[in-house]
C-alpha positions as CSV (number, residue, x, y, z in Angstrom):
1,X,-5.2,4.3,1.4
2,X,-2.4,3.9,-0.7
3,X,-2.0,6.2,-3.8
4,X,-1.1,3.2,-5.8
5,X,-1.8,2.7,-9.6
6,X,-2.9,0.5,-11.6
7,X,0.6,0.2,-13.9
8,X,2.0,-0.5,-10.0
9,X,0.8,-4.1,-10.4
10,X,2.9,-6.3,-12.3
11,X,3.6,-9.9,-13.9
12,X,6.0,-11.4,-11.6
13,X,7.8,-14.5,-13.2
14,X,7.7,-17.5,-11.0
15,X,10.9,-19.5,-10.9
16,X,10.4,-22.8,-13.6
17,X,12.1,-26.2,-13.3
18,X,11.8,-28.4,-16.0
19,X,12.1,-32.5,-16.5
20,X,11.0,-33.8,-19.4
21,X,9.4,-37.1,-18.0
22,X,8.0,-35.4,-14.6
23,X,6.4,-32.1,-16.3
24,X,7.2,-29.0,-14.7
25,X,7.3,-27.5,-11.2
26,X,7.4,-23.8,-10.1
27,X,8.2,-22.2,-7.2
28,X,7.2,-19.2,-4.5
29,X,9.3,-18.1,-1.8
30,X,8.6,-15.7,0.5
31,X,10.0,-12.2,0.5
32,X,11.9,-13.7,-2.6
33,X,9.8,-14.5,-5.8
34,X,7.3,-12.0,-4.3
35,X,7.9,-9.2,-2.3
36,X,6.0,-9.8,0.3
37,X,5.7,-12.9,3.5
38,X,2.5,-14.8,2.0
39,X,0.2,-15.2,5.3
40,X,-2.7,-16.7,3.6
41,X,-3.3,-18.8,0.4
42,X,-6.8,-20.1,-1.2
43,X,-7.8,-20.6,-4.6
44,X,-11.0,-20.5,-6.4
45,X,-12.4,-23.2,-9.1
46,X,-15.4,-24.2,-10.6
47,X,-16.2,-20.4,-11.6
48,X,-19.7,-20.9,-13.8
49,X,-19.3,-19.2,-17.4
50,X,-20.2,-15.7,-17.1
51,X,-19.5,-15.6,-13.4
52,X,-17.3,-12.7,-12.2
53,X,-15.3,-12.9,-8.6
54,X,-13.4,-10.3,-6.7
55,X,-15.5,-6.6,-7.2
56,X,-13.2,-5.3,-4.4
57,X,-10.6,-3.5,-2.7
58,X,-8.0,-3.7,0.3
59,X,-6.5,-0.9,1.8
60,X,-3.2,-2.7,3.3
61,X,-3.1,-6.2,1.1
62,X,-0.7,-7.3,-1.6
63,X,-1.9,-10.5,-3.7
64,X,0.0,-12.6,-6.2
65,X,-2.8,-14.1,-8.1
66,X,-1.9,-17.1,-10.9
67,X,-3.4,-19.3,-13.2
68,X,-2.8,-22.5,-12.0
69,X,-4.8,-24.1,-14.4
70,X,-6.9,-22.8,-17.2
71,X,-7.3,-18.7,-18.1
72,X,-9.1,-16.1,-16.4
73,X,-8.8,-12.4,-16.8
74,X,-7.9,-9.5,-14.3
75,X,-9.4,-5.9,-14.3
76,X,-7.3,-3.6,-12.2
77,X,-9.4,-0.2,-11.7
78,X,-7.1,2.6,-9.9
79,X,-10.5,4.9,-9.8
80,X,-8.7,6.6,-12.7
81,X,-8.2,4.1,-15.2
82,X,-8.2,0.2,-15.9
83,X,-6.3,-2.4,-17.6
84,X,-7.1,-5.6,-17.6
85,X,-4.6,-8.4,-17.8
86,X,-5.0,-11.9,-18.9
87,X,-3.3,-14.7,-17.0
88,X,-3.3,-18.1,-18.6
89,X,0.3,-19.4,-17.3
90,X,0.7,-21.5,-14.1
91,X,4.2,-20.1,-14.2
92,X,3.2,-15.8,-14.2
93,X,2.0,-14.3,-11.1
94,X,0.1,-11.0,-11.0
95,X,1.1,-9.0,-8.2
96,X,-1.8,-6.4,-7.0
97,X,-0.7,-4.1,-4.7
98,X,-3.1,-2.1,-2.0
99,X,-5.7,0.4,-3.5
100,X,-6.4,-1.2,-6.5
101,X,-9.8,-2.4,-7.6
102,X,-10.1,-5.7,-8.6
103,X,-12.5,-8.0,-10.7
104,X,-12.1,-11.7,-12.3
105,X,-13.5,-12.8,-15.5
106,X,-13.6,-14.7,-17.9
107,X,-12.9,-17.7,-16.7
108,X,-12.0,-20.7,-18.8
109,X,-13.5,-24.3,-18.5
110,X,-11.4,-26.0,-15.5
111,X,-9.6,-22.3,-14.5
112,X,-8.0,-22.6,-11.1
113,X,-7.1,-19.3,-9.7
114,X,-4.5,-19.6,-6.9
115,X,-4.1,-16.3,-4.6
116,X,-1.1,-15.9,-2.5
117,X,-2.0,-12.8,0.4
118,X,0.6,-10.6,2.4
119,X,-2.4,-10.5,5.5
120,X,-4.8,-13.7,6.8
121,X,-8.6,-12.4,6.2
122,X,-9.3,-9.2,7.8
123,X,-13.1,-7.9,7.0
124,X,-12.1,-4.3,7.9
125,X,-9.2,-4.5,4.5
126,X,-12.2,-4.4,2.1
127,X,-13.8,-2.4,0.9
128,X,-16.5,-4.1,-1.2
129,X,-18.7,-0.9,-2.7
130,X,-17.0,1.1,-5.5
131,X,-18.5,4.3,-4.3
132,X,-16.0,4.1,-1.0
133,X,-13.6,2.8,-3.2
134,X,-13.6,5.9,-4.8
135,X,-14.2,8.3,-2.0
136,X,-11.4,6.9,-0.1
137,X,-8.9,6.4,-2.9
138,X,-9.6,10.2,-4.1
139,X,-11.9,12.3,-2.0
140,X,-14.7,12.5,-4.1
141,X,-17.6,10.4,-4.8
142,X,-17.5,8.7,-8.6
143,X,-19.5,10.3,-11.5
């Protein structure tokens, strides 16, 4: 796995195009607003209050993960230490980058959460117990 941190994952501003009577349109191109070919694309809504998503890893898999609508907080956890980044603005992107932990909160009323993926679904990229998370990304079991 990746030695990757958790300051390795960044805001990535998306490209904005403004009209005042049609609203506002932005824009992701492969390999160019994010640096990676996105291979897969879903989104997740209707979050219940108090609901968390994500609680996961992948070992090859870059993400660009937006707000499209609403507010929802990331935690990135690099087994060392976290930060946790809100995203409330259909025109920011959060890249993650492999062998980073990753959980979504706080989602607002109406919060769409639009992921953009460098790989289609692959079972064997996650791993999906913090324990191996740990083991693998360090060599030692957590405390």
């Amino acid at each position: 796995m990746k030695k990757s941190k958790v300051y390795d994952c960044s805001i990535i501003e998306l490209n904005q195009h403004h009209s005042d009577r049609k609203g506002n349109l932005s824009v992701v191109e492969n390999g160019l607003t994010v640096p990676f070919d996105v291979k897969r694309t879903y989104y997740l809504y209707d979050v219940p209050g108090g609901e968390s998503r994500g609680g996961h890893a992948h070992r090859n898999l870059s993400q660009l993960i937006v707000a499209a609508s609403g507010s929802f907080t990331v935690t990135l956890d690099d087994g060392k230490v976290k930060r946790t980044v809100l995203l409330n603005r259909p025109y920011q992107g959060l890249h993650v980058v492999p062998g980073i932990w990753r959980t979504l909160d706080d989602f607002s009323s109406g919060a769409v959460c639009l992921v953009l993926a460098s790989e289609g679904y692959t079972e064997a990229d996650y791993i999906r117990h913090y324990d191996q998370f740990i083991i693998e990304k360090h060599g030692t079991p957590a405390r």
